[in-house]
N, C-alpha and C positions, 0 to 999 in steps of 0.2 A: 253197314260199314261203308264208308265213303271213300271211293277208290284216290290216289294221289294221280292227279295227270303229268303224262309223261313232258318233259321239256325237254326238247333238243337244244342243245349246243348250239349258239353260233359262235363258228370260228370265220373271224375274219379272213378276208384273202390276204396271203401276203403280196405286197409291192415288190414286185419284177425287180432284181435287179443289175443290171448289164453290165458286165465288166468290159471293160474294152482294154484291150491289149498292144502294149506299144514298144518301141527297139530305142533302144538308146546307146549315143558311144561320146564315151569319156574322153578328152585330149587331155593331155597336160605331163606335171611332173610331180615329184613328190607330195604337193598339195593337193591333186586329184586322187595318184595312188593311195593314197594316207601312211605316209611314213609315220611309226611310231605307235600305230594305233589297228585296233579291230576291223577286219574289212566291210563289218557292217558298221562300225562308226564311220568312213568313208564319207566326205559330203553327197556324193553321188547317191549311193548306198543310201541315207540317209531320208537325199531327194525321193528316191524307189519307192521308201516308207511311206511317208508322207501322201505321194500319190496314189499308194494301193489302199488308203484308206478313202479317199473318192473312187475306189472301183477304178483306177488307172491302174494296170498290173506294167510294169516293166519287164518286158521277155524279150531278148535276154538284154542284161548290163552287160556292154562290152567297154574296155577298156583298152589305151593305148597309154601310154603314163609309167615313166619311171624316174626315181630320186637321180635327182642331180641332174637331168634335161635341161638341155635349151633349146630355144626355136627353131638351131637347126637340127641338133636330133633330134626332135620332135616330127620334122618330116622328113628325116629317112627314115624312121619308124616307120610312117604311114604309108610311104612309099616299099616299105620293104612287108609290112604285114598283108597292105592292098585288103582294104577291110569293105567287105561284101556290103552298099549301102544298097538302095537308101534307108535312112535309119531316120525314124518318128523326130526325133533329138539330137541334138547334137550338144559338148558343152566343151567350153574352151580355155583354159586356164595356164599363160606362158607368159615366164620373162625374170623371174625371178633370177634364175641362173645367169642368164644374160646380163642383167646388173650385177652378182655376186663375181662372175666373169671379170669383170669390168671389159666387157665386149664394148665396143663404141655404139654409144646409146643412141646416132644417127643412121643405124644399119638396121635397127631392131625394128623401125616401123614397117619397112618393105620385107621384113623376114615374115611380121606375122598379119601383113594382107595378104600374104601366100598362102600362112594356116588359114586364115580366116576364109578365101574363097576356098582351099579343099574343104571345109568344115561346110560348107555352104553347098559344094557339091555332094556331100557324104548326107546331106540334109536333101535329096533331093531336090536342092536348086529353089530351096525353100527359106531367105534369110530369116522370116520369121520362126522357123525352129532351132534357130542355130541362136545359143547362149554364151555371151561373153562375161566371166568373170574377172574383175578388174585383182590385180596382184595384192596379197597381203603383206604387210609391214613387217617383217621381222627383226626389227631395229629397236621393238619395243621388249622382246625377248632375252631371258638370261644370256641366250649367245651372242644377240645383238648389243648386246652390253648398252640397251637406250641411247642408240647411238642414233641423233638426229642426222647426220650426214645422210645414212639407210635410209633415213625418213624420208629425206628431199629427192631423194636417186628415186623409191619408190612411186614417188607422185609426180616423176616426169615418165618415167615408165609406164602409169597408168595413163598420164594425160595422152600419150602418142597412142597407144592402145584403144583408150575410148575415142580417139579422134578416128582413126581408122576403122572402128564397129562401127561410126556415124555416120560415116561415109559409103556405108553398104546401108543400104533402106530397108527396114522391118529387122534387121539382128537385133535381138537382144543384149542388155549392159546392167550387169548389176555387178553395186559397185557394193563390193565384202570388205573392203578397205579400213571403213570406222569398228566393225567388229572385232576385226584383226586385233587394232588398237586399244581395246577394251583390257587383253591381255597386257598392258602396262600393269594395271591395277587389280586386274586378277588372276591370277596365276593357276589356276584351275582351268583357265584355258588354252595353258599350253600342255604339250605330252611329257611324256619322261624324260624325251630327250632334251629339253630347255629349247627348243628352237621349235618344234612346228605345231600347230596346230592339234587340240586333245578334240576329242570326241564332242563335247558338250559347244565348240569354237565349228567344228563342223554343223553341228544341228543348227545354228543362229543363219548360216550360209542359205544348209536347206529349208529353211523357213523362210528364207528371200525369196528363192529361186523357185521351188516347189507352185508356188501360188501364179507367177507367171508362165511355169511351162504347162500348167494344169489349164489354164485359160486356152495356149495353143493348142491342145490338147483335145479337149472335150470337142 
């Protein structure tokens, strides 16, 4: 009888894999906080996603961000939270209010090179971690009743916005603007409430942003 020789198994080694762990803090208003919607639908929230699937964990998500902000509450918040940086990220998202205000749209530049450099300090004095989101259109929404006036108010908003990110070297600018707009024609990317941004109008964001702060990142 012919004995059967024994085989060992190989098991391959598995590939190491490093997480690396990083802080992030949210600026903005409704559109950051995610009015209307699940706090993991959140674009930030989202951004988290995204990243902890390249082994980037976000510890913790902080947030500064509530509905109906503008640039200047925006920084008495900051000023009044006083949030413990520095923080891996930073992400920047103002103005909307300020236009729906009808605040004078030649004050807003110098309000938010104020956020921008705290955002820049709260970044460790690092502009390349510091992420500007340019304002989304909601002129194209049920509330906005497709109102181009909103449309043109928004794109002078944005343009003084990005002009003052460029004016700081290495900030980040992504512009969510044509996304925004997408919502004319589809309606599944706004929330219940007819005005902001749905869950699925967030993920198009963090699929912007995501891939650029993953690059600062690694």
């Amino acid at each position: 009888m012919t004995e059967t020789p024994t085989v060992t198994p190989v098991i391959p080694t598995p590939i190491p894999t490093t997480s690396v762990y990083k802080s992030y803090l949210a600026l903005g208003d409704s559109y950051t906080i995610g009015q209307s919607v699940d706090s993991a639908d959140r674009f930030p929230a989202q951004t988290a996603a995204i990243l902890k699937q390249q082994n980037i964990n976000i510890v913790p998500l902080q947030y500064i961000a509530t509905t109906g902000w503008t640039t200047t509450n925006l920084a008495t918040a900051i000023t009044s939270v006083n949030p413990k940086g520095p923080f891996d990220v930073v992400t920047l998202l103002i103005g909307v209010n300020d236009q729906y205000q009808n605040r004078n749209i030649n004050d807003y530049g110098g309000r938010f090179l104020q956020l921008l450099q705290t955002a820049t300090q709260l970044a460790g004095n690092k502009p390349s971690h510091v992420f500007v989101l340019s304002i989304p259109d909601y002129g194209v929404t049920p509330f906005g009743g497709n109102n181009s006036t909103i449309s043109q108010q928004i794109d002078a908003y944005n343009a003084i916005n990005k002009q003052v990110t460029q004016s700081i070297a290495g900030v980040n600018y992504i512009d969510i603007t044509p996304a925004s707009r997408l919502a004319a024609t589809d309606r599944s990317l706004i929330a219940i409430d007819g005005l902001h941004p749905s869950g699925k109008q967030y993920k198009l964001w963090a699929e912007l942003l995501a891939p650029q702060m993953a690059n600062t990142l690694k």
